[in-house]
C-alpha positions as CSV (number, residue, x, y, z in Angstrom):
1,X,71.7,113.6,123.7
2,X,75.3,114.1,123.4
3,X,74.9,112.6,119.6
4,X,72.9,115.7,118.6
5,X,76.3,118.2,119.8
6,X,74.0,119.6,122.9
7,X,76.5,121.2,124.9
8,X,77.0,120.3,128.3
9,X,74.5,119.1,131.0
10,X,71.0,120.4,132.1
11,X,71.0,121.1,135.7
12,X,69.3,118.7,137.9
13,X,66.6,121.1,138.4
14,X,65.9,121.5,135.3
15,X,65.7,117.6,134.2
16,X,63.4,117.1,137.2
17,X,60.8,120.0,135.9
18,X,61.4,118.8,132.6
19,X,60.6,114.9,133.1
20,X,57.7,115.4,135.8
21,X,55.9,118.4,133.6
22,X,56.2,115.4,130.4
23,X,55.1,112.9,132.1
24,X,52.2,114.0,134.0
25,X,51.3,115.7,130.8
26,X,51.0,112.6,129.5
27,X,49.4,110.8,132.5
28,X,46.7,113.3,132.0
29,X,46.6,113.2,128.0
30,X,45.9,109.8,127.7
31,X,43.4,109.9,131.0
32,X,41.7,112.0,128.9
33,X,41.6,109.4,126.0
34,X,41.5,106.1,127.9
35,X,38.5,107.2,130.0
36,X,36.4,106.5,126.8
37,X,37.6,102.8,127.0
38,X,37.3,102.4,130.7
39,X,34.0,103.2,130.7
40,X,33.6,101.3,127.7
41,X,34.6,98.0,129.2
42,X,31.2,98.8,131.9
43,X,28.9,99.2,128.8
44,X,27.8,102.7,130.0
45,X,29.3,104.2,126.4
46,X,27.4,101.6,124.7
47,X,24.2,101.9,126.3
48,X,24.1,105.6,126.9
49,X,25.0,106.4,122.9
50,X,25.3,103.4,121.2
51,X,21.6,101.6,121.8
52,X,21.3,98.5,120.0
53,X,18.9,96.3,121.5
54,X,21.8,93.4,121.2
55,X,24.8,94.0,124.5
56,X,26.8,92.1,122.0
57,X,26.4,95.0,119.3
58,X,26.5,97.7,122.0
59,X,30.2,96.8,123.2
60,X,31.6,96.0,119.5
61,X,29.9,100.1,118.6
62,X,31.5,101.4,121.8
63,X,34.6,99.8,121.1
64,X,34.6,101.1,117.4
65,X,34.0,104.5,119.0
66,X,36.8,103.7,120.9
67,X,39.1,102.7,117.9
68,X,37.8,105.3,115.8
69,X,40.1,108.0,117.9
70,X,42.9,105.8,117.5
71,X,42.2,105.5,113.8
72,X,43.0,109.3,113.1
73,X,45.8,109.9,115.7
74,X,48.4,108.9,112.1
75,X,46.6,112.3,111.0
76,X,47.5,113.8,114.2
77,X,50.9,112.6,113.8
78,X,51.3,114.7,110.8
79,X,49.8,117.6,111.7
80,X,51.4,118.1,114.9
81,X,54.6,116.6,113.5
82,X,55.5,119.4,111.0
83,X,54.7,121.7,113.7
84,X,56.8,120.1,116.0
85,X,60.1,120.5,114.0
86,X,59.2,124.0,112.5
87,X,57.8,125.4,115.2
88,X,59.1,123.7,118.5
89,X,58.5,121.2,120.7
90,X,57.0,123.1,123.8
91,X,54.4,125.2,122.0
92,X,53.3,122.5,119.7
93,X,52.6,119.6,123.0
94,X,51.0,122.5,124.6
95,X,48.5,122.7,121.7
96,X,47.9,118.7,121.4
97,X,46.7,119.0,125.6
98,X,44.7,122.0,125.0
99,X,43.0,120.1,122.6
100,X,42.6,117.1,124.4
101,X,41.3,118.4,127.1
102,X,38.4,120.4,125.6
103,X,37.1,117.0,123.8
104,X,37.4,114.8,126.8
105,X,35.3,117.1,128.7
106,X,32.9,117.3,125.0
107,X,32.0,114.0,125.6
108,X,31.1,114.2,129.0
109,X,28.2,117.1,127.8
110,X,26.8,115.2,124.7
111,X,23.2,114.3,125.2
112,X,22.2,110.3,124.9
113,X,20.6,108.9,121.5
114,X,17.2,109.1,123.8
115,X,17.6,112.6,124.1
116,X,19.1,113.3,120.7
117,X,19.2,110.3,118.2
118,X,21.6,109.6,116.0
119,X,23.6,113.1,116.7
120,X,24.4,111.9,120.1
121,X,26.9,109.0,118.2
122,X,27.8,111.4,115.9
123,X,28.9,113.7,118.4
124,X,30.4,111.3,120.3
125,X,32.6,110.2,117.0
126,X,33.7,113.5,116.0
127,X,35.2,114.0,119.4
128,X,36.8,111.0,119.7
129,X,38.0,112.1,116.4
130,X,39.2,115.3,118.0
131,X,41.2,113.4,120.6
132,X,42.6,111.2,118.0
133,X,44.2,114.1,116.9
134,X,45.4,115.4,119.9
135,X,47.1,112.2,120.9
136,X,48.8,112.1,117.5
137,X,50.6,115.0,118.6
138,X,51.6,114.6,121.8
139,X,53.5,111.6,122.6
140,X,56.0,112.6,119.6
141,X,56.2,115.4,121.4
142,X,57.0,114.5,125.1
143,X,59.1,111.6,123.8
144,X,61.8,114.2,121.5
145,X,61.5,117.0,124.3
146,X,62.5,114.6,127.2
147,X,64.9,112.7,125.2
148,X,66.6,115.7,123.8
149,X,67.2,117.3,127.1
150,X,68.6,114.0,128.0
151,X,72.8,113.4,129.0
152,X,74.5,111.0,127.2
153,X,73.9,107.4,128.8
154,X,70.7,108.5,130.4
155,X,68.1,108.7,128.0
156,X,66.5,105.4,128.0
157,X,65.9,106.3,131.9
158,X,64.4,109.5,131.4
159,X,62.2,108.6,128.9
160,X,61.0,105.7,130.7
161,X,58.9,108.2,132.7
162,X,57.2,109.0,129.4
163,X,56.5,105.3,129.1
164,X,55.0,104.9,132.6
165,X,52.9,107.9,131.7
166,X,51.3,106.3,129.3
167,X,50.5,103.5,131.8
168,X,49.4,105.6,134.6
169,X,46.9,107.6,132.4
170,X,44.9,104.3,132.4
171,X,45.6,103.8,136.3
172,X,44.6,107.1,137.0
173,X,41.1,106.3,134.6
174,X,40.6,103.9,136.7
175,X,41.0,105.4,140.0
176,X,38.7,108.7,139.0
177,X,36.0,106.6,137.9
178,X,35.9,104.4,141.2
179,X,36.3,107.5,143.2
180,X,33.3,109.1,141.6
181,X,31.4,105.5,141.9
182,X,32.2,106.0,145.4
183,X,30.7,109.0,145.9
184,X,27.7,108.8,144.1
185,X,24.7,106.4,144.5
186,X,24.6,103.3,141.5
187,X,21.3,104.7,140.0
188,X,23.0,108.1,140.1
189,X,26.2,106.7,138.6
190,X,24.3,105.1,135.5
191,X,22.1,107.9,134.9
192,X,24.5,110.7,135.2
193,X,27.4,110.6,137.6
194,X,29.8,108.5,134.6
195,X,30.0,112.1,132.8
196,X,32.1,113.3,136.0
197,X,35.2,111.6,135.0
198,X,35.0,113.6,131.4
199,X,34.1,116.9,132.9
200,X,37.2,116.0,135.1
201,X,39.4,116.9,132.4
202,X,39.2,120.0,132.4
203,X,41.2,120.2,136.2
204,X,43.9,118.0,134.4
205,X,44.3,120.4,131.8
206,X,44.3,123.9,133.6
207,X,47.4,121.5,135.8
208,X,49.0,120.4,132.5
209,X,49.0,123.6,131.3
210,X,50.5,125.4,134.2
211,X,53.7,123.1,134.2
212,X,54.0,123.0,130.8
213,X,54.2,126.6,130.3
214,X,56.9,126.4,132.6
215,X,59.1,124.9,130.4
216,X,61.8,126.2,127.6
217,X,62.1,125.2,124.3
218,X,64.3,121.4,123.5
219,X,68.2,122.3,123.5
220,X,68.5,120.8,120.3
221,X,65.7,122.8,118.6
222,X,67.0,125.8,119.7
223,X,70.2,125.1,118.7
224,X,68.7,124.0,115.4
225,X,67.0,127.2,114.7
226,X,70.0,129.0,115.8
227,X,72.3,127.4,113.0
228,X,68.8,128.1,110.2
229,X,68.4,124.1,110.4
230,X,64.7,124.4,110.7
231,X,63.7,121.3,107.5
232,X,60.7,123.6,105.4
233,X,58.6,120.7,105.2
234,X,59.5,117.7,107.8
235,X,56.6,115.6,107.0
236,X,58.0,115.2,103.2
237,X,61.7,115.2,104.5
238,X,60.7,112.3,106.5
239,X,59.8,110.4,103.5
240,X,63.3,111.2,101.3
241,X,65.4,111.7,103.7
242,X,68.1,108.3,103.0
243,X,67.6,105.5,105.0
244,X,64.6,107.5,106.7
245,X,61.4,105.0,104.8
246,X,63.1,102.0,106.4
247,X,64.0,103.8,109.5
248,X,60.2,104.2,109.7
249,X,59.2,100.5,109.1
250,X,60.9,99.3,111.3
251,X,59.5,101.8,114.1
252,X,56.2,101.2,113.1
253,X,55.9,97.2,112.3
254,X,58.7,96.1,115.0
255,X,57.8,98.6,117.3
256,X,55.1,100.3,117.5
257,X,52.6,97.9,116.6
258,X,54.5,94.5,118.5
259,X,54.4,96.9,121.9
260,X,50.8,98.5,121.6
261,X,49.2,95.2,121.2
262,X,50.7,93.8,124.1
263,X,50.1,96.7,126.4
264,X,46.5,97.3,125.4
265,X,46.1,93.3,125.8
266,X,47.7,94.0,129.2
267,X,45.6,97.2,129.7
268,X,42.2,97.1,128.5
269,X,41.9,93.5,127.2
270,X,42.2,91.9,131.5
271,X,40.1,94.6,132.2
272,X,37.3,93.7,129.8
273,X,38.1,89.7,130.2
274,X,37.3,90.4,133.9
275,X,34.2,92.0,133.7
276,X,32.6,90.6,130.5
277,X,34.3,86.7,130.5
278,X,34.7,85.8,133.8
279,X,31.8,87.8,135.3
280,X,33.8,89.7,138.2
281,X,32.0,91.8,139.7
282,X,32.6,95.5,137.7
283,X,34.3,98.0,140.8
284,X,36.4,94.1,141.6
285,X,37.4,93.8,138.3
286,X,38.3,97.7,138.3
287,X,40.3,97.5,141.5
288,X,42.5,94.7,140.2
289,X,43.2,96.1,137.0
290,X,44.0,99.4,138.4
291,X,45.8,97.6,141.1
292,X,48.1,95.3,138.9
293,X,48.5,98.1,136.8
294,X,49.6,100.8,139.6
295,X,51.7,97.6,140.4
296,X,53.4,97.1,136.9
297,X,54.6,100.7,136.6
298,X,57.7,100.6,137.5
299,X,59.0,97.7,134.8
300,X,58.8,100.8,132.9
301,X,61.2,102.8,134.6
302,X,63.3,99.8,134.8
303,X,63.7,98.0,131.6
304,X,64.1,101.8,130.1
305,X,66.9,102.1,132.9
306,X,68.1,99.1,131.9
307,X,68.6,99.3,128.4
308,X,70.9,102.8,128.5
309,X,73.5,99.3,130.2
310,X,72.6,96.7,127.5
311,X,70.6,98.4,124.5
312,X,67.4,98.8,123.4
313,X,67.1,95.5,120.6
314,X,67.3,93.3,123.7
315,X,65.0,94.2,126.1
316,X,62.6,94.4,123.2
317,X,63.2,91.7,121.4
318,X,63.4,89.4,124.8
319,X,59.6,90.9,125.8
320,X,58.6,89.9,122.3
321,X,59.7,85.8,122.5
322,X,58.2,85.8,126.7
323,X,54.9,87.2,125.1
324,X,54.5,84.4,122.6
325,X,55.9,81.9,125.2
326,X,53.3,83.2,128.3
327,X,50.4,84.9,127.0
328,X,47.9,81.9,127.1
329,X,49.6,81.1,129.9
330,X,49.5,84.0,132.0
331,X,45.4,84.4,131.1
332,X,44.4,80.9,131.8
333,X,45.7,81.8,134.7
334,X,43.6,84.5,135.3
335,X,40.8,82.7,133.9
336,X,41.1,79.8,136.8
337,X,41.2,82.6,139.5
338,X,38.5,85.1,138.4
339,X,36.0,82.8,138.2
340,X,37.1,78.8,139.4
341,X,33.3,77.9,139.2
342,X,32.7,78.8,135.5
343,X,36.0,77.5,134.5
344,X,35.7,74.3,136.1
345,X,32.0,74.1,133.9
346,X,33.5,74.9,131.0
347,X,36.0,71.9,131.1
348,X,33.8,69.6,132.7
349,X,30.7,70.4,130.5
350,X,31.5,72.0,127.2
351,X,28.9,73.6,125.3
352,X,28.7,72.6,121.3
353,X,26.5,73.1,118.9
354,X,26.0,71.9,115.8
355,X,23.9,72.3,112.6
356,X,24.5,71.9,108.7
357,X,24.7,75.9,108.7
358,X,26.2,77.5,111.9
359,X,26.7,81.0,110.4
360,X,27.3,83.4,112.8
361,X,27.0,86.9,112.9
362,X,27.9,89.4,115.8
363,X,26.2,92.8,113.7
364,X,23.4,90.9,112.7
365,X,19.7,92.0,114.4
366,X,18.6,88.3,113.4
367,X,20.8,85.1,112.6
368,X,19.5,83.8,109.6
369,X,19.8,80.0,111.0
370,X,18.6,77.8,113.9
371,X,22.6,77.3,114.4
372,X,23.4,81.1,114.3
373,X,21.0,82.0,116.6
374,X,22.0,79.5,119.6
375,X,25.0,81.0,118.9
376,X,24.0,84.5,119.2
377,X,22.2,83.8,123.0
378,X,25.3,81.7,124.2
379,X,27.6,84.7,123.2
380,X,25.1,87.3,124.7
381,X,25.7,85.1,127.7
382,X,29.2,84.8,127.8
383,X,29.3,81.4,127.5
384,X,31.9,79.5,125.5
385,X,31.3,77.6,122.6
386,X,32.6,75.3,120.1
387,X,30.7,74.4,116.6
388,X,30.2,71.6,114.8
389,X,28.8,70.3,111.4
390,X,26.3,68.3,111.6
391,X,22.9,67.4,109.4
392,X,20.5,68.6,112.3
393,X,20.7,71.6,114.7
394,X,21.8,70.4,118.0
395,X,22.9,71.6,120.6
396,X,25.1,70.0,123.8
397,X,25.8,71.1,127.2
398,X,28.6,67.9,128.7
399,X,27.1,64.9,127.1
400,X,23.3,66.1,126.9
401,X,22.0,67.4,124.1
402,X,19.1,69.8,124.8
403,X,15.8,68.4,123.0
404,X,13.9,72.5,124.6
405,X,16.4,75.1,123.0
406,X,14.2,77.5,124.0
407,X,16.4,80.4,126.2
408,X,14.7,79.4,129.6
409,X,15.6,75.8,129.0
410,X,18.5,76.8,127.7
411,X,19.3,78.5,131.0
412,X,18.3,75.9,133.4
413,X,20.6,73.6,131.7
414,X,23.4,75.8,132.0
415,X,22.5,76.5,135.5
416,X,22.4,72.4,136.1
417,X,25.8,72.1,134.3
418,X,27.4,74.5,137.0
419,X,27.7,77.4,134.9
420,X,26.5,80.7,137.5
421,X,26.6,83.6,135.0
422,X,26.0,86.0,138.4
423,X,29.0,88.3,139.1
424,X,31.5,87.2,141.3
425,X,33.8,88.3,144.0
426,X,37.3,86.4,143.8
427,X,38.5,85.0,147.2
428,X,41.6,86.4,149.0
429,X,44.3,83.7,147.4
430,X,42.9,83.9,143.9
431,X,42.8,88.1,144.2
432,X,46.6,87.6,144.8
433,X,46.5,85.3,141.7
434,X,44.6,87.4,139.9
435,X,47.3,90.1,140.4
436,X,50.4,88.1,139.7
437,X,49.0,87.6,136.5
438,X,48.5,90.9,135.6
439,X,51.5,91.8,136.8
440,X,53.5,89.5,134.9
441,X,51.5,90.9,131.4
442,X,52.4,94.3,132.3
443,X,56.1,93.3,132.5
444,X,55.7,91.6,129.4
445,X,54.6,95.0,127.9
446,X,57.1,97.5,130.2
447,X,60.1,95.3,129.0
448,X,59.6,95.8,125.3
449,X,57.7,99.6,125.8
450,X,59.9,101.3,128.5
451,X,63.3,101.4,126.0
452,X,61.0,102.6,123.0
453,X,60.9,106.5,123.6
454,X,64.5,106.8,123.8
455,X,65.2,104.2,120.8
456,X,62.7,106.1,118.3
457,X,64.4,109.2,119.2
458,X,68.1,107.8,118.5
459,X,66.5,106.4,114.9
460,X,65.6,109.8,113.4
461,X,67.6,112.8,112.6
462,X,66.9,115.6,114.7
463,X,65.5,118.2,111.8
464,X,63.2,115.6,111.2
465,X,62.7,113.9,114.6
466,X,58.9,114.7,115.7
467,X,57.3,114.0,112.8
468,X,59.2,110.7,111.6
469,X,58.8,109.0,115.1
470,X,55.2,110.6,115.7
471,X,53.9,109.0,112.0
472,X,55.2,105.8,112.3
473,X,54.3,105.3,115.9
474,X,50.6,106.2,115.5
475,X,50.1,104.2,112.7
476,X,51.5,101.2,114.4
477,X,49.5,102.1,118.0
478,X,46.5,103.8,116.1
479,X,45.9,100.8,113.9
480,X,47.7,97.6,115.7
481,X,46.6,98.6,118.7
482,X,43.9,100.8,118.7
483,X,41.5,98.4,117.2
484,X,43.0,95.3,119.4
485,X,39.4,95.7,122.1
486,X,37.6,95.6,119.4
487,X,39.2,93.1,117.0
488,X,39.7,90.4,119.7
489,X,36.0,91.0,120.9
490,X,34.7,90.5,117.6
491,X,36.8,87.6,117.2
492,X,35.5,85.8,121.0
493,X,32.0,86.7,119.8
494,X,32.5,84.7,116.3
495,X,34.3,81.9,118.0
496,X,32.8,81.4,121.2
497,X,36.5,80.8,122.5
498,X,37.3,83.6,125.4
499,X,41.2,83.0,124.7
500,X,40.8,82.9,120.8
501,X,41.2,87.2,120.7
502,X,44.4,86.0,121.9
503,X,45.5,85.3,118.8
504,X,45.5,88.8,117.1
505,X,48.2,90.2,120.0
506,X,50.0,86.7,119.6
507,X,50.4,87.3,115.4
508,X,51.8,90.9,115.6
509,X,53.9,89.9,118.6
510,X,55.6,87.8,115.9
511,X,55.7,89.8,113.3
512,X,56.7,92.4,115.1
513,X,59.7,90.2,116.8
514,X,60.7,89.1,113.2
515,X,61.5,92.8,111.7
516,X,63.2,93.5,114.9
517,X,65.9,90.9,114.2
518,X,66.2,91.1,111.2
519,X,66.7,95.2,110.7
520,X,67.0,96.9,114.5
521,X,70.4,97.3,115.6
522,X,72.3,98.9,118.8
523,X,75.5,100.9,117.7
524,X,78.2,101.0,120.1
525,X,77.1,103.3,122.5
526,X,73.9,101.0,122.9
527,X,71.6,103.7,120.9
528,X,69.1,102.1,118.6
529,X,69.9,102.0,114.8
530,X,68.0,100.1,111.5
531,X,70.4,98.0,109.7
């Protein structure tokens, strides 16, 4: 980055071992941590550790699991941060992937609570921990050592690799775990076989490893330590340093968290909406999401190319306003393709039910009202719901109200009102629907994530570079994102409303657009500044 006084050009050689050893390091790195969640959305995590005689309680536990790794990647941050600008940023990525890959393949060798009780969760916890903190390290990491080797005018393409990493770590979760489902008998699979895709890891990381330590030190690092620039304590510099606190709101309310909501909604909440809402059939619903998502990589590369021409506030800001505008949009859409039968119920037939007390409780082993537990077997079932007050208990399916609420009659009269709760196959036409949809979310999220790498590096000075993009970020994707499967199912399961988890990407969307006009600026060369 020709702002940083690097003198002259890497060789094309070099930027070509640089980018592809970053970038499948970081396809692999976050394999590693989004297998957890792919196998999450199937219930295998849930029922394997997480036994709960409820399916509803099973997927919110395995999606805490899931959010409990993002939860400490902030610590991650600042660990690996500091180490990044004393020590380097080669050696210090090279630690975060070691790490990684150890507790990816942990998980795939922990016994199941019937084997082990309650130390099979724990286990499972602590090394989601352990990948937590791993991940904490390493985008920072890939992000400065790709941007710094970067020419002038060409950064926001080169990182944009980085980007599409991230992306094609859940592509590739996908693709392992429907190769080994291919392979393996289903009974085989669900007793067993899911563990391959952890133990998996471990080939990733002896291939991360051996391109990685192929690698020199960042140009600007070295150049830093050359002129005895090194900052003694970078995590502290990072909160005195003028200018530097805003610097690092901005990256983590406008950025961080506005992007990580809307990729994980176009990630991990289709996937899940597939499978769990609209009842497509599990390897289906895996195919298309890997598919649109495979799809969707390259808006990456080019709204990253892209804003080296026209800035990085735009593209971001723009991605932020077509989110709010085509996010319901964009999954009715879906919704009416996946499953036309059980959409078409729902309109034709709503469900409501209605009591003086509808208290409902996802957690709960019990409901403690005739309203609240209707509730609870219409959301086991996936069926949506609206609620009502009323001074009986009753509850509706079209214009009948159901005088049996027994679950067997409950059933039949679902069944009679045209809701099929089997899995589906999508035809042909609504497949290519299906996909058009998800490839229109993922360009919502590559327009406002592909410019980000290169506009966090261009915010932070270089002595301090690592650890005040890596805390910021991590925070924003740790907590804003990171908990988004499991906030959004929580809030379907309270509601009844499929779309209603909607809402949570839709609010930090805006929030997260209002910061960045008010306080993200482009200076004249295009590079991202804070006002």
């Amino acid at each position: 980055m020709a702002a940083d006084g690097v003198a002259g050009e890497p060789a094309p050689s070099d930027i070509r071992l640089v980018i592809s050893a970053s970038a499948l390091g970081t396809v692999f790195e976050w394999y590693d941590f989004f297998i957890y969640g792919t196998l999450a959305a199937s219930g295998v995590i849930g029922r394997t550790f997480f036994p709960a005689g409820n399916e509803t309680v099973q997927a919110l536990l395995a999606w805490a699991g899931f959010a409990v790794g993002f939860g400490f990647r902030p610590l991650g941050a600042v660990v690996f941060g500091y180490l990044g600008d004393r020590l380097g940023r080669k050696y210090t990525f090279l630690v975060t992937i070691t790490l990684m890959g150890i507790a990816t393949a942990g998980v795939g060798l922990v016994p199941s609570y019937a084997a082990i009780g309650m130390a099979a969760p724990l286990i499972v916890i602590l090394l989601r921990i352990a990948q937590g903190l791993a991940l904490g390290g390493e985008y920072g990491g890939a992000a400065v050592y790709v941007a710094e080797h970067s020419p002038a005018g060409r950064s926001g393409y080169y990182t944009s690799f980085i980007q599409a990493g991230v992306a094609g770590g859940f592509v590739l979760s996908l693709a392992v775990v429907l190769g080994f489902k291919a392979l393996i008998p289903a009974d085989a699979w669900s007793a067993w076989g899911w563990r391959l895709p952890f133990l998996f890891s471990v080939l990733l990381l002896a291939i991360s490893l051996w391109m990685r330590l192929k690698l020199s030190e960042s140009p600007v690092f070295k150049k830093m330590r050359a002129a005895g620039e090194i900052e003694k304590n970078p995590v502290r510099a990072s909160f005195t340093y003028p200018g530097n606190v805003k610097r690092m709101f901005v990256a983590l309310i406008g950025i961080a968290a506005g992007l990580t909501v809307i990729w994980y909604t176009s990630m991990f909440s289709v996937l899940s909406f597939l499978q769990t809402t609209m009842r497509v059939e599990e390897t289906t619903a895996q195919l298309l999401s890997g598919a649109g998502a495979m799809m969707g990589l390259f808006w990456f590369v080019y709204f990253g190319r892209l804003s080296d021409r026209i800035g990085r506030k735009k593209p971001i800001v723009i991605g932020y306003v077509l989110t709010l505008i085509l996010l319901f949009p964009i999954f009715w859409l879906i919704a009416g393709a996946a499953n036309p039968a059980l959409a078409a119920a729902g309109r034709a037939s709503p469900v409501v039910v209605s009591g003086p007390d509808c208290t409902y409780s996802p957690f709960a082993v019990k409901q403690a009202t005739e309203c609240g537990r209707l509730l609870d077997t219409l959301s086991k079932k996936g069926v949506p719901y609206t609620t009502a007050k009323a001074p009986v208990t009753t509850l509706t399916i079209g214009a009948q109200p159901l005088a049996d609420r027994s679950p067997a009659a409950i059933d039949a009269a679902l069944a009679q009102a045209g809701y099929d709760l089997a899995k589906v196959s999508p035809s042909a036409g609504n497949v290519a629907l299906i996909l058009l949809g998800i490839l229109a979310i993922t360009g919502l999220s590559g327009i406002t994530y592909g410019p980000v790498a290169a506009a966090l590096a261009e915010m932070f000075p270089p002595a301090i570079r690592y650890s005040s993009l890596s805390i910021p970020y991590h925070l924003g994707t740790g907590y804003f994102g990171g908990f988004l499967p499991f906030i959004s199912q929580y809030i379907v399961a309270k509601t009844g409303d499929p779309f209603a988890g909607l809402w949570y990407t839709w609010a930090i969307a805006l929030l997260a657009l209002v910061v960045c006009l008010v306080w993200l600026r482009d200076d004249a060369q295009g590079r991202a500044t804070v006002a």
